[in-house]
C-alpha positions in Angstrom: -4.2 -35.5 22.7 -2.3 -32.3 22.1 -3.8 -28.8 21.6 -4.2 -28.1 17.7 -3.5 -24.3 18.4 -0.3 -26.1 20.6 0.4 -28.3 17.3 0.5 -25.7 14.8 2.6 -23.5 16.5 5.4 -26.2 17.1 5.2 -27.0 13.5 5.9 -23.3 12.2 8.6 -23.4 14.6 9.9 -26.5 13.5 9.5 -25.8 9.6 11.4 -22.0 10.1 13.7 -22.8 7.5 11.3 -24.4 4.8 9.1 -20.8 5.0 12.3 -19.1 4.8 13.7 -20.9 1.5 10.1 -20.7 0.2 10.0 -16.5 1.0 13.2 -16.6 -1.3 11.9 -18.2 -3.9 9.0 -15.7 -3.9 11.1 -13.0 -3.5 13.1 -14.2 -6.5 10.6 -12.9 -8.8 11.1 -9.7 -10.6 7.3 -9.4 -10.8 7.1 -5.5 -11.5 3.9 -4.6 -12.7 4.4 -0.9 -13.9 7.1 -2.6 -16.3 5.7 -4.0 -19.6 8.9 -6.1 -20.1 8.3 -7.9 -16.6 5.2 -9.6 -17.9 6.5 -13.3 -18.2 7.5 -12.2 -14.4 4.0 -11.5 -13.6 2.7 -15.0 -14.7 6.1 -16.5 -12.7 4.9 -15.3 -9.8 0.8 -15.5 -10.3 1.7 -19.4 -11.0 4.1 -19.6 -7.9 1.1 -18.4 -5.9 -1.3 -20.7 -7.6 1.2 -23.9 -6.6 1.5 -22.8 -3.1 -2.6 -22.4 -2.6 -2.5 -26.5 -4.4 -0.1 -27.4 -2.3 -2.0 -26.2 1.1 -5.2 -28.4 -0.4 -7.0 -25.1 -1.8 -9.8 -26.2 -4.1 -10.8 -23.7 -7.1 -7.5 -22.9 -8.0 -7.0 -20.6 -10.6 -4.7 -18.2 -12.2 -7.9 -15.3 -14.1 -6.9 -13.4 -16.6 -7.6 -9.6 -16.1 -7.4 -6.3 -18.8 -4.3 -6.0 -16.8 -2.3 -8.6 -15.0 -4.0 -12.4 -13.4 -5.6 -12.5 -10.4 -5.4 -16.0 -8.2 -8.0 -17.3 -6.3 -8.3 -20.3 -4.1 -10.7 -21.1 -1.4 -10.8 -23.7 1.4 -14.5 -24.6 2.2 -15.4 -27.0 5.2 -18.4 -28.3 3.9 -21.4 -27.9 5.6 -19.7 -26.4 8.6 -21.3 -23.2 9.8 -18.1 -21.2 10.5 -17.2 -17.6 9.4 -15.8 -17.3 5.8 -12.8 -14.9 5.3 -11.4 -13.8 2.1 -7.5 -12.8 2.4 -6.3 -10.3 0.0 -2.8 -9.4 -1.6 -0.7 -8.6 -4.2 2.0 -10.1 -5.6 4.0 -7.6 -7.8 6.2 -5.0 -6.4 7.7 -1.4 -7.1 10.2 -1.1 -10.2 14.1 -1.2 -8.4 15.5 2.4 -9.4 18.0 3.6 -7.8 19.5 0.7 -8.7 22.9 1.9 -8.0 22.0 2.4 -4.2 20.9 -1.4 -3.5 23.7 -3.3 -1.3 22.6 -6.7 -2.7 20.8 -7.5 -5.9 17.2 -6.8 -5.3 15.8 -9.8 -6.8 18.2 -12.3 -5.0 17.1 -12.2 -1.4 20.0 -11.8 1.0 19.9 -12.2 4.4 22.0 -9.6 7.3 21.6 -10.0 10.5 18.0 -10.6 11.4 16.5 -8.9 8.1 16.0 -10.5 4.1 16.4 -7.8 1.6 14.8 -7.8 -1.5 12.3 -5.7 -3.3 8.7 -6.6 -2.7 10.0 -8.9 0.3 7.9 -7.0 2.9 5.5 -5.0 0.4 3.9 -7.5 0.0 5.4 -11.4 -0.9 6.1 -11.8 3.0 2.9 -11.0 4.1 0.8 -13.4 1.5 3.4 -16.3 2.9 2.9 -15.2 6.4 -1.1 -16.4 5.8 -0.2 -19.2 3.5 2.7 -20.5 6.2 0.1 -20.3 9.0 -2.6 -22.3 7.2 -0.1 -24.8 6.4 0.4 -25.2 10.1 -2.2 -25.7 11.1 -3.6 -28.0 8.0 -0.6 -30.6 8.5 -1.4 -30.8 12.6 -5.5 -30.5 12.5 -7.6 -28.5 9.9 -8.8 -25.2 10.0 -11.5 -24.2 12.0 -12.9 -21.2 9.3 -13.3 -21.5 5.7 -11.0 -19.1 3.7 -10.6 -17.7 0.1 -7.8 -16.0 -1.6 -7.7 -13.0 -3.9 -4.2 -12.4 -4.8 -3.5 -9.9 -7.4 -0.7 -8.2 -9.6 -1.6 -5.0 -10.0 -1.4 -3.1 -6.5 1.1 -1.2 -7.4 -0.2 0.2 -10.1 -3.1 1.5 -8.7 -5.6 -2.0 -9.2 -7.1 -0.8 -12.2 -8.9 -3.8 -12.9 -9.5 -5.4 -9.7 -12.8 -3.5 -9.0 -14.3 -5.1 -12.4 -13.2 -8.6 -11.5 -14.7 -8.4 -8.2 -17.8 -7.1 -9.4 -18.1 -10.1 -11.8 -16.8 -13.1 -9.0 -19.3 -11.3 -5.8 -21.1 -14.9 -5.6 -17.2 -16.6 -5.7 -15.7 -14.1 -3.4 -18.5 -13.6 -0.9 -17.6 -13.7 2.8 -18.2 -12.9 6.4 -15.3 -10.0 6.4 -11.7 -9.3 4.3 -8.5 -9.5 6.1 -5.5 -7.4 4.4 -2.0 -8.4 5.6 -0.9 -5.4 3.4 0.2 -3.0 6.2 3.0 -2.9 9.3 3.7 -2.4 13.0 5.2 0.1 14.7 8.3 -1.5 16.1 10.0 -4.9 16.6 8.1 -5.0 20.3 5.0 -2.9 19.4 2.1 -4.8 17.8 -0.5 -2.5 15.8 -3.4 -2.9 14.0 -4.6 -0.1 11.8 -8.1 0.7 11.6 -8.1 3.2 8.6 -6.5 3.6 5.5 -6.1 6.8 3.1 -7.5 7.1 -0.3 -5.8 8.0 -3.1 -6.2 9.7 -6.5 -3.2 10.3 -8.9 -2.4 13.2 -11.5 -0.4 14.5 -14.3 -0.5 18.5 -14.9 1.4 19.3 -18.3 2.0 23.0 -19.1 2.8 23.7 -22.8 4.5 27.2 -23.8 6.0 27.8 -27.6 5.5 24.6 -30.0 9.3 23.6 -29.7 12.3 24.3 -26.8 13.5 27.3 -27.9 17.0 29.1 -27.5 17.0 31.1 -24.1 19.1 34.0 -25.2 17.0 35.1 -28.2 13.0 34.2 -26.4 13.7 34.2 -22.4 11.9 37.6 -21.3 8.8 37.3 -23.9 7.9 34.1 -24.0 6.5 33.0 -20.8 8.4 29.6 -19.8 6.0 26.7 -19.3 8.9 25.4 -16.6 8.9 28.4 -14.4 4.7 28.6 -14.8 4.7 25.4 -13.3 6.4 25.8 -10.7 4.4 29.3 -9.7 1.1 26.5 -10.1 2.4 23.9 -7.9 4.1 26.2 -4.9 0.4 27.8 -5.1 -1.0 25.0 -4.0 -0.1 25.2 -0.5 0.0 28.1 2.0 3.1 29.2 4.1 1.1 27.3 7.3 1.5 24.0 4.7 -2.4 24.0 3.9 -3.9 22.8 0.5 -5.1 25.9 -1.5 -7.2 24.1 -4.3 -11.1 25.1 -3.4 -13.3 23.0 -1.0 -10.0 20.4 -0.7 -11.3 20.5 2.9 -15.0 20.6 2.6 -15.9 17.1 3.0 -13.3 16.1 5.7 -14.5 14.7 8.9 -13.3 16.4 11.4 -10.8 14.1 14.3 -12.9 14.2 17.4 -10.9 14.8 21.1 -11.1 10.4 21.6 -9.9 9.6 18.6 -6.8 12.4 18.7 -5.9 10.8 22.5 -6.0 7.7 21.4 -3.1 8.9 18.5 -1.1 10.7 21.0 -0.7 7.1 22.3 1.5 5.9 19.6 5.2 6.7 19.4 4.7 8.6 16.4 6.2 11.9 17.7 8.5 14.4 15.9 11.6 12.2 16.9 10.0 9.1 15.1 9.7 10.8 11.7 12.7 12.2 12.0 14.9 9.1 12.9 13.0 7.2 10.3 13.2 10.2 7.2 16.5 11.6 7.6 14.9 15.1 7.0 16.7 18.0 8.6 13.3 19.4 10.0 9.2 18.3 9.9 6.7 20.3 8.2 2.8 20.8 8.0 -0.2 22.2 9.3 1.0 23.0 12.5 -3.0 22.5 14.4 -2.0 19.1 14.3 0.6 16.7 15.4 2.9 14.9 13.0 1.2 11.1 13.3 -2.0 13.5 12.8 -0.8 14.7 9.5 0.1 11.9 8.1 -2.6 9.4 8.4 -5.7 11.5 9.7 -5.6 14.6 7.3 -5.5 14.8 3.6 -2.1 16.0 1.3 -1.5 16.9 -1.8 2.0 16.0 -3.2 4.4 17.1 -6.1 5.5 13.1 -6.7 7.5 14.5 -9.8 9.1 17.4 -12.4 9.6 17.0 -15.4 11.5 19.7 -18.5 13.9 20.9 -20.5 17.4 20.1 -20.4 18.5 17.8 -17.2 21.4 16.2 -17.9 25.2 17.0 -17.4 26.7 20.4 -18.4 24.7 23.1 -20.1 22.4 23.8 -22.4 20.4 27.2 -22.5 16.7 26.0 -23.6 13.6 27.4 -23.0 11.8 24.2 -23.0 8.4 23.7 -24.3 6.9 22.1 -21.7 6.7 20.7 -18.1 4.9 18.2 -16.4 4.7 17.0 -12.7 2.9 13.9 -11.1 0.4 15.1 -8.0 -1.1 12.7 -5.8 -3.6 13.1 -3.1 -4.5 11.2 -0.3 -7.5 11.4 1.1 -9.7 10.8 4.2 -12.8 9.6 5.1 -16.1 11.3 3.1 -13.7 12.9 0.6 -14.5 11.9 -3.0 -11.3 11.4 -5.7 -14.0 12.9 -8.5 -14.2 16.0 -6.5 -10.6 16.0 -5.8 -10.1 16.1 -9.4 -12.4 19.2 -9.9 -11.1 20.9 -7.1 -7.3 20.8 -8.3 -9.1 21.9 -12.1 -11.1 25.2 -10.6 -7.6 25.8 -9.0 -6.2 25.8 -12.2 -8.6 27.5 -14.5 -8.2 30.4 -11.5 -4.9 30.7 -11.5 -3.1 29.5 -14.6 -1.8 32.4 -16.9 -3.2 32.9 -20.2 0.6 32.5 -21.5 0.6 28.7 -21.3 -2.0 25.8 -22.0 -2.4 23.3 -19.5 -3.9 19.5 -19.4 -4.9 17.4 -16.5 -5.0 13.7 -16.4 -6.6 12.2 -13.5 -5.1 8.7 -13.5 -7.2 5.2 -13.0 -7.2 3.3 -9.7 -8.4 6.0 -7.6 -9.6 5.4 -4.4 -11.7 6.5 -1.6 -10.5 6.0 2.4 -11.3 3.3 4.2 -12.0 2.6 8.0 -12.4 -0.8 10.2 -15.0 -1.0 12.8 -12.8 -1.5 16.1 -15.5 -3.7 18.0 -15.8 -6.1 15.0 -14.8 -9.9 15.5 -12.1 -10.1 13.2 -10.5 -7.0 14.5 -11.1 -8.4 18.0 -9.5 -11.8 17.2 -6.7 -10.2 15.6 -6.1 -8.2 18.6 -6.2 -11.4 20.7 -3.4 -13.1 18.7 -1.3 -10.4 18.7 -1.5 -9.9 22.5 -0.7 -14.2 22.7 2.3 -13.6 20.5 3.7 -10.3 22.0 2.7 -10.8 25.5 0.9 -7.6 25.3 -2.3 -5.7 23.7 -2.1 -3.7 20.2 -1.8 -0.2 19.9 -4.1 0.9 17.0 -3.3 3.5 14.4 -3.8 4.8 11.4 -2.2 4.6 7.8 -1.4 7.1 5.6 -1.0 4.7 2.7 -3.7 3.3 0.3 -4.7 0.0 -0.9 -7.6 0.8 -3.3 -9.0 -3.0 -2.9 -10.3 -2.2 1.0 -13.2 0.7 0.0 -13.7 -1.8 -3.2 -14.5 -4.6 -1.3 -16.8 -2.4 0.9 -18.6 -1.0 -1.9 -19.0 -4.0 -3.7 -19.3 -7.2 -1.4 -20.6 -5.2 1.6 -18.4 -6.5 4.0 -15.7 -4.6 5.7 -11.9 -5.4 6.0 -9.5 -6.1 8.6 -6.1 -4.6 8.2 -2.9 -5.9 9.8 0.3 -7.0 8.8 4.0 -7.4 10.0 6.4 -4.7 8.6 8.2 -1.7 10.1 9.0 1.8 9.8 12.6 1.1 8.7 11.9 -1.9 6.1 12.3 0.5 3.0 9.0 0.2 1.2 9.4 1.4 -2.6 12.7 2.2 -1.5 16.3 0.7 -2.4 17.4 -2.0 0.1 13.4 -3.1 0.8 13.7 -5.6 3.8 11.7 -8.2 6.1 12.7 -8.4 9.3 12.7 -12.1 10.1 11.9 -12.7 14.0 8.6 -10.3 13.1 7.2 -12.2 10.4 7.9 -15.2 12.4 5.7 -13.4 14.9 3.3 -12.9 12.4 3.0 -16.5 11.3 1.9 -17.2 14.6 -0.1 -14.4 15.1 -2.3 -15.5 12.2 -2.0 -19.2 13.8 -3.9 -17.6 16.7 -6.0 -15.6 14.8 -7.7 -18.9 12.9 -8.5 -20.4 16.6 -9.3 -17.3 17.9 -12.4 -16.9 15.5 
């Protein structure tokens, strides 16, 4: 009698080419969930994922309405087995397209070059979901699982998940488990498996600055009415020092400080100044210079101008004194900073230092987010580790991530459990960026990976 772990790998490599047609179909959905016209999208894709759960013998399936977009659930429950329970998160709508004009292929028809598939959302996150989906499937048609799972696959991550939090809170008996598992995050190269072990948080702004009631003509009021355009950009340059710092008070009070283990075990990673360079196209780096780039960007909090908005901006001229300007700010945060306290700190900065020529407003935008970290000697991290050293050949650096996925601290806070972060893309596959791509042989990898990672537990 063969193996089952043996079994289901064969099968995954047998059935390549029936995951691949399946992550085109998937990836065929414009599900954009910041777009209000892309709603019959959203329900395309929820139900796709709702067929695919039925299909692998999920019981409870179900498409939930939300304020906002469905969630879909699906659980598979040995009964009366007494085996850990996982719950698998992820999302399946993806960033809006623009540039459009910069995309080599369409970005809703999934294209294959070389080794990669391009397509927005392909890696962030449709890919992923299928790389968990793909792996139960092989090993449900060659044994059965050895774990019970659920799903919670939603469609508003990016967005923010403004309503996730509220339909966990209301499902905590339907979604309990042993720990979460988030596919939602990448590797550091092609022959370099990672887990990440902490995650950013996140809150999101709009500053408006208002000057004269209407845009007014530049020649007659320029010089005596204070321009809300040029006051804006005096607030937001203030809100760093030449060194790269965050000016807005106690933006640093609650940050835990890295201790000398944890900045060794960084250095580690191939994260240097070349990395970020190769991978940005920026002419140099920048920052707090006390720390070192991969530092900066997933250890240490930022503040960043995501947007700029006034006046007169398109072809030729126009001489306007506009009367107003807005920019999007978004800060991520680090463990023991608070997004409510982020929000009062970036007000006291502006109440100090905004002139008494304009009027200002501050929206702090749902969805926030505090940061998030895994705890290293935890099963699930350990059995992830395991299956990444059976499919590389080698053990897992761990890092890191400057992004945020707001549903990590939510399941903390709410189920008590913690999560498990992982996942299959790279530095080079585009996320939120024209010509978004997979690349195939990796989440290949990654199927098996999570083959492992079912028998491992």
């Amino acid at each position: 009698m063969s193996d089952p772990r043996t079994s289901a790998l064969q099968y995954a490599q047998a059935h390549r080419t029936q995951f691949l047609e399946e992550l085109k179909s998937f990836g065929s959905i414009a599900s954009i969930s910041t777009d209000p016209t892309a709603k019959p999208a959203i329900q395309q894709a929820a139900e796709w994922v709702a067929t695919q759960m039925r299909d692998l013998g999920m019981q409870k399936v179900q498409v939930y309405p939300t304020a906002g977009h469905p969630v879909v659930y699906g659980e598979k429950i040995i009964p009366g087995a007494k085996v850990p329970t996982i719950l698998f998160y992820g999302h399946y709508d993806v960033q809006p397209v623009d540039p459009i004009e910069l995309w080599t292929s369409p970005p809703f028809e999934p294209t294959i070059r070389g080794d990669n598939i391009y397509a927005r959302g392909i890696s962030d996150m449709k890919g992923q979901v299928l790389v968990c989906f793909k792996a139960i499937e092989s090993i449900e048609r060659t044994s059965h699982l050895p774990v019970n799972v659920k799903f919670l696959i939603e469609g508003e991550e990016e967005i923010g998940s403004p309503h996730l939090s509220a339909f966990i809170q209301e499902n905590k008996d339907l979604l309990a488990c042993d720990f979460a598992v988030n596919p939602d995050s990448g590797i550091l190269g092609p022959e370099t498996p990672t887990i990440t072990y902490a995650l950013r948080g996140l809150v999101y702004f709009e500053l408006r600055v208002f000057g004269p009631d209407h845009d007014l003509h530049s020649g007659i009021f320029g010089g005596t009415v204070h321009n809300p355009a040029q006051a804006l950009s005096e607030l937001v340059a203030g809100m760093h020092d030449q060194k790269g710092r965050v000016t807005l008070p106690g933006f640093y009070a609650r940050v835990r400080p890295l201790g000398e283990a944890e900045r060794s075990q960084l250095a580690l990673l191939p994260n240097n100044e070349a990395f970020y360079l190769n991978n940005t196209g920026a002419p140099a780096l920048w920052g707090d210079p006390d720390y070192t780039p991969v530092e900066r960007v997933s250890a240490r909090p930022t503040l960043e101008i995501n947007g700029l908005l006034s006046g007169f901006t398109g072809e030729g001229t126009k001489t306007v004194l506009p009367a107003w300007a807005m920019a999007k700010i978004s800060c991520r945060l680090v463990p023991d900073q608070d997004p409510d306290e982020i929000y009062q700190s970036l007000r006291d900065y502006l109440e100090a230092h905004a002139p008494a020529s304009v009027r200002w407003t501050l929206t702090k935008f749902p969805g926030s987010s505090p940061a998030a970290m895994s705890n290293l000697d935890s099963p699930g991290v350990k059995a992830v580790s395991q299956a990444m050293q059976s499919v590389w050949g080698k053990p897992p650096l761990f890092k890191r991530e400057g992004g945020s996925v707001p549903v990590v601290s939510q399941i903390q806070t709410i189920l008590g459990v913690d999560t498990v972060n992982t996942g299959f893309v790279l530095p080079d596959d585009n996320l939120h960026s024209p010509n978004e791509k997979m690349h195939l042989p990796t989440w290949y990898r990654g199927i098996d990976t999570f083959i492992h990672f079912f028998f491992n537990l």
